[in-house]
N, CA, C and O of each residue as an XYZ file, in Angstrom:
336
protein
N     -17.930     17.740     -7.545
C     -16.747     18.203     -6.856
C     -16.108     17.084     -6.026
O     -14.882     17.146     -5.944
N     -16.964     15.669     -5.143
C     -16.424     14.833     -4.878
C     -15.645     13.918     -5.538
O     -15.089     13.107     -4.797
N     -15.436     13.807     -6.740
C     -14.990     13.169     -7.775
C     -13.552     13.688     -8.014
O     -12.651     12.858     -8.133
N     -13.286     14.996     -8.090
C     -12.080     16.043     -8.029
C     -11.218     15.249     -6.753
O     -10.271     14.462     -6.750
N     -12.234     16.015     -5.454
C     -11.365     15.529     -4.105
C     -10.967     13.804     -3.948
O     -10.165     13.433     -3.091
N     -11.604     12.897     -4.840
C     -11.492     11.854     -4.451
C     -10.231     11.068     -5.777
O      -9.690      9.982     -5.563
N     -10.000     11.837     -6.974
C      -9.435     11.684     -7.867
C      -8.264     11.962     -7.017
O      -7.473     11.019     -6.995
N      -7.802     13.358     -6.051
C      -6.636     14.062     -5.764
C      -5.691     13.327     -4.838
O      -4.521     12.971     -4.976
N      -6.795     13.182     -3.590
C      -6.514     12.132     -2.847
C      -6.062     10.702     -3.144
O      -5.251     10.102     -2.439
N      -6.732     10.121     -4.408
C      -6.160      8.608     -4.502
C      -4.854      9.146     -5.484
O      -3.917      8.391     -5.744
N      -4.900     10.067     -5.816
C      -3.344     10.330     -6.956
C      -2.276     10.492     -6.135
O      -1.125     10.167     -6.426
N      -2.927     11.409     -4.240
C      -1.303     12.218     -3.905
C      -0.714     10.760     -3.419
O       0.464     10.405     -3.443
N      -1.979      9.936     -2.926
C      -1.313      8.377     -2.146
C      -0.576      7.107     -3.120
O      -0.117      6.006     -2.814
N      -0.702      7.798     -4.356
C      -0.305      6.714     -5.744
C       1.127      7.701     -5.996
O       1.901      7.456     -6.921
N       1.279      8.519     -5.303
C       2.569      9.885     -5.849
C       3.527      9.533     -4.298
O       4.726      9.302     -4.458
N       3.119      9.514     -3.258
C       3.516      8.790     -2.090
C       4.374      8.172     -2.030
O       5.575      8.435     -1.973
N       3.383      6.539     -2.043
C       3.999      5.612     -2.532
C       5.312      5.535     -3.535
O       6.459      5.211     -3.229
N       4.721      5.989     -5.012
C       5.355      5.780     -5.863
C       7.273      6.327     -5.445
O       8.238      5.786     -5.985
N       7.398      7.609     -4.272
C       8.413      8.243     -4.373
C       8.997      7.559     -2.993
O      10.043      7.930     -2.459
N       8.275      6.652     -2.572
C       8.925      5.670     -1.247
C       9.724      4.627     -1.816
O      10.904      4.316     -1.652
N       8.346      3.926     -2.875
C       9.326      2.940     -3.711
C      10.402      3.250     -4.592
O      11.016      2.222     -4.877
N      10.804      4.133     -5.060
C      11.990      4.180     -5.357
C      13.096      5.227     -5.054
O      13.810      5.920     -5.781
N      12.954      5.063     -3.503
C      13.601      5.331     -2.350
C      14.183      4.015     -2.038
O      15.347      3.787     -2.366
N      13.395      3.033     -1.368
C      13.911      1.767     -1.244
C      14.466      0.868     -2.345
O      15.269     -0.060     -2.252
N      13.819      1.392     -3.448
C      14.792      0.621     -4.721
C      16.326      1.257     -5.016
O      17.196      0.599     -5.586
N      16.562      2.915     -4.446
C      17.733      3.446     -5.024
C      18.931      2.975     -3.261
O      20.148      2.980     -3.080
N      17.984      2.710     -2.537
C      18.838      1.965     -1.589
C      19.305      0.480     -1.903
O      20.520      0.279     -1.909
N      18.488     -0.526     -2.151
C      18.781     -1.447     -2.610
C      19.550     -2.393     -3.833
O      19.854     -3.571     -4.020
N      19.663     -0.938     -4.602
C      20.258     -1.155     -5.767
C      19.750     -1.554     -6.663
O      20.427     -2.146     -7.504
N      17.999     -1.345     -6.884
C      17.230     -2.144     -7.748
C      16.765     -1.216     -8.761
O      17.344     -0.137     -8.886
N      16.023     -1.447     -9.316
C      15.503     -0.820    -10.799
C      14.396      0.390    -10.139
O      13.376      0.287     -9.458
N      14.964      1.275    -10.569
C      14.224      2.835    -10.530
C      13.219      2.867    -10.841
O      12.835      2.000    -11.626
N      12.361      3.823    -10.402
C      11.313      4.433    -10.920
C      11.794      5.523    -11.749
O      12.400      6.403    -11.138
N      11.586      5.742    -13.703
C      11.975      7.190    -14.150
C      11.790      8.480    -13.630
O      10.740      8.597    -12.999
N      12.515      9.517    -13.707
C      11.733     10.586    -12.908
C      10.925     11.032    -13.722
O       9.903     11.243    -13.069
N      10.724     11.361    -14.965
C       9.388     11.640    -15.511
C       8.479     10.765    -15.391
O       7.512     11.250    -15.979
N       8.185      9.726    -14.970
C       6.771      8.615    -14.464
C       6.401      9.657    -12.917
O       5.301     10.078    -12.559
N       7.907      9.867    -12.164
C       7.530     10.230    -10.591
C       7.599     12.143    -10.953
O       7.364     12.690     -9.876
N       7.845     13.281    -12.123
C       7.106     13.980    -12.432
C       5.974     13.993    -12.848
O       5.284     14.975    -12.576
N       5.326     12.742    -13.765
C       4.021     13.556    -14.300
C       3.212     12.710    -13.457
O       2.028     13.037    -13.376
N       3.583     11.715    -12.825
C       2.197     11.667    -11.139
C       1.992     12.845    -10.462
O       0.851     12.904    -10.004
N       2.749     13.904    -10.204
C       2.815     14.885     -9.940
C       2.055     16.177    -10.257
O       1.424     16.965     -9.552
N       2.357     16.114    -11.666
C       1.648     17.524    -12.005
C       0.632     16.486    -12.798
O       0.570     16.665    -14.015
N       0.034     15.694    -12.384
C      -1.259     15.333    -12.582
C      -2.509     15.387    -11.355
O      -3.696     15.059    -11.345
N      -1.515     16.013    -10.287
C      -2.397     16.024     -9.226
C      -1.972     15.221     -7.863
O      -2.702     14.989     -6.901
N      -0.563     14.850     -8.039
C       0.045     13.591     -6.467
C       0.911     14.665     -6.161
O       1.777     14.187     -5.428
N       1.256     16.576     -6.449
C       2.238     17.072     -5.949
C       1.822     16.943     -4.347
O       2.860     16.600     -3.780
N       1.121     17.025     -3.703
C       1.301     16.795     -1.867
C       1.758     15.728     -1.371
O       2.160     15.606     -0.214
N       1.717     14.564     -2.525
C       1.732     13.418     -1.671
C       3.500     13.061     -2.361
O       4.251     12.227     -1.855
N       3.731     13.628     -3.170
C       5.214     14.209     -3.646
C       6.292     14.668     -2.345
O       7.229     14.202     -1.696
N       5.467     15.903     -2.457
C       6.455     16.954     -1.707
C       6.338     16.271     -0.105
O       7.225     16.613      0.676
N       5.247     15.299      0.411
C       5.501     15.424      1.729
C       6.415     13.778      1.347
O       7.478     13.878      1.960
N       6.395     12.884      0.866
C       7.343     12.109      0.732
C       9.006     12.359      0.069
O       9.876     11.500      0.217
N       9.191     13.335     -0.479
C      10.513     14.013     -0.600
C      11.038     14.161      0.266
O      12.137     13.620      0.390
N      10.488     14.993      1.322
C      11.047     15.533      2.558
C      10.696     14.481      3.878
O      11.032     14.610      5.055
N      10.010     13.551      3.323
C      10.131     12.666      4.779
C      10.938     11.459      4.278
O      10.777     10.530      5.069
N      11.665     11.159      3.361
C      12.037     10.184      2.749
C      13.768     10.721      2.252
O      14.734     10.116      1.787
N      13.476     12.307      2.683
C      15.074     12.518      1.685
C      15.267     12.358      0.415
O      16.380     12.420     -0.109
N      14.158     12.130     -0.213
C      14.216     11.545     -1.802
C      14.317     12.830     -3.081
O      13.297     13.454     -3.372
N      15.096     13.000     -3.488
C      15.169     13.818     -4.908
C      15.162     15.368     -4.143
O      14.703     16.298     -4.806
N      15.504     15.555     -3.209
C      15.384     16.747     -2.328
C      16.665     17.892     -3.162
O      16.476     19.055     -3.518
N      17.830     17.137     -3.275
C      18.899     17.875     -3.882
C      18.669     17.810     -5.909
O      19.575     18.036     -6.711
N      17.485     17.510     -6.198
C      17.548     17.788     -7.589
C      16.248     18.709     -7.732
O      15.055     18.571     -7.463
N      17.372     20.125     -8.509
C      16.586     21.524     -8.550
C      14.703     21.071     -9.672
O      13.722     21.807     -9.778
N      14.839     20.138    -10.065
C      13.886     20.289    -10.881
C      12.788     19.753    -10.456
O      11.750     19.813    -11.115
N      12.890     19.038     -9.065
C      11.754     18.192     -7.652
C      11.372     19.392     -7.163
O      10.182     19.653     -6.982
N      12.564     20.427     -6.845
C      11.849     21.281     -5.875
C      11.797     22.636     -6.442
O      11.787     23.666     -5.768
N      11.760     22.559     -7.961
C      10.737     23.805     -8.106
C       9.420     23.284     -9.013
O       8.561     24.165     -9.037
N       9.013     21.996     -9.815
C       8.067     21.700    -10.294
C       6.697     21.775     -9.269
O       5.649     22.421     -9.258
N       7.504     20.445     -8.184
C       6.223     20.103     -7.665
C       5.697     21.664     -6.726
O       4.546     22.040     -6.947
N       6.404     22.348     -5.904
C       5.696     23.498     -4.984
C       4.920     24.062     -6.543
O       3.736     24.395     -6.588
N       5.590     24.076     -7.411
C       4.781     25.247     -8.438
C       3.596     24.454     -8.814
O       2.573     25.092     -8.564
N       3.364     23.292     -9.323
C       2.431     22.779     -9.973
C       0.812     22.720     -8.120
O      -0.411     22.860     -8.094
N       1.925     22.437     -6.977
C       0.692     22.414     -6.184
C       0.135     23.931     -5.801
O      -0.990     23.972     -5.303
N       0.776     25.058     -5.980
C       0.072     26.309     -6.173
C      -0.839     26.437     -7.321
O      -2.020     26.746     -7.162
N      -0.362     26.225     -8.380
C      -1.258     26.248     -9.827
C      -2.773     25.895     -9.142
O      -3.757     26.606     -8.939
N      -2.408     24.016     -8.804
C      -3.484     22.842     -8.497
C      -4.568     23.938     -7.269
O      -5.749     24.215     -7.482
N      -3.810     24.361     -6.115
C      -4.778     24.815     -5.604
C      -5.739     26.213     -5.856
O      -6.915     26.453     -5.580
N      -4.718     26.975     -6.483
C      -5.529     28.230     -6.922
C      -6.808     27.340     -7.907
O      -7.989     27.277     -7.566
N      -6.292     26.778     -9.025
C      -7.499     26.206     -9.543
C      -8.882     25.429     -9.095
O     -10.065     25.354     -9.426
N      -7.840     24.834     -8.002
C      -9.557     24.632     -6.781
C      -9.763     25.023     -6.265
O     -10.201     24.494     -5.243
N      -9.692     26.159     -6.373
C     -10.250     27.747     -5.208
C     -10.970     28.500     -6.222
O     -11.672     29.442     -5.854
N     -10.850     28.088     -7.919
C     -11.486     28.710     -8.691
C     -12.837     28.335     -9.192
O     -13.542     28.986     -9.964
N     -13.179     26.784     -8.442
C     -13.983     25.785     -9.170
C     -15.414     25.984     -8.394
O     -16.390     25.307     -8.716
């Protein structure tokens, strides 16, 4: 089970990141991150570290498909580790 928590944790901080950096790249005018690279970090297990960098970053906040994937995929994620 430490392997789970320690997989989740290094994914939400690789999902984080990933939605900071191209925050500062869509300010700078530089080369994007795709949003399917910064969806499927996501529903692979970085939706917390997603959703709390969306909303502390302003990032992808106004595109409907950020803010109904990731809340849904981190309900899925946790019921399933409430099942394990």
């Amino acid at each position: 089970m430490k392997y789970v928590y320690s997989y989740l944790l290094i994914n939400n901080i690789i999902s984080f990141f990933m939605y900071y950096k191209d925050k500062r790249n869509s300010i700078k005018k530089k080369t994007r991150i795709p949003e399917k690279y910064l969806l499927l970090i996501s529903i692979l297990g970085g939706n917390l570290g997603s959703l709390i960098s969306m909303f502390m970053f302003h990032h992808k906040t106004k595109h409907l498909k950020f803010l109904i994937i990731n809340p849904l995929c981190l309900i899925i994620q946790l019921y399933l580790l409430l099942k394990i």
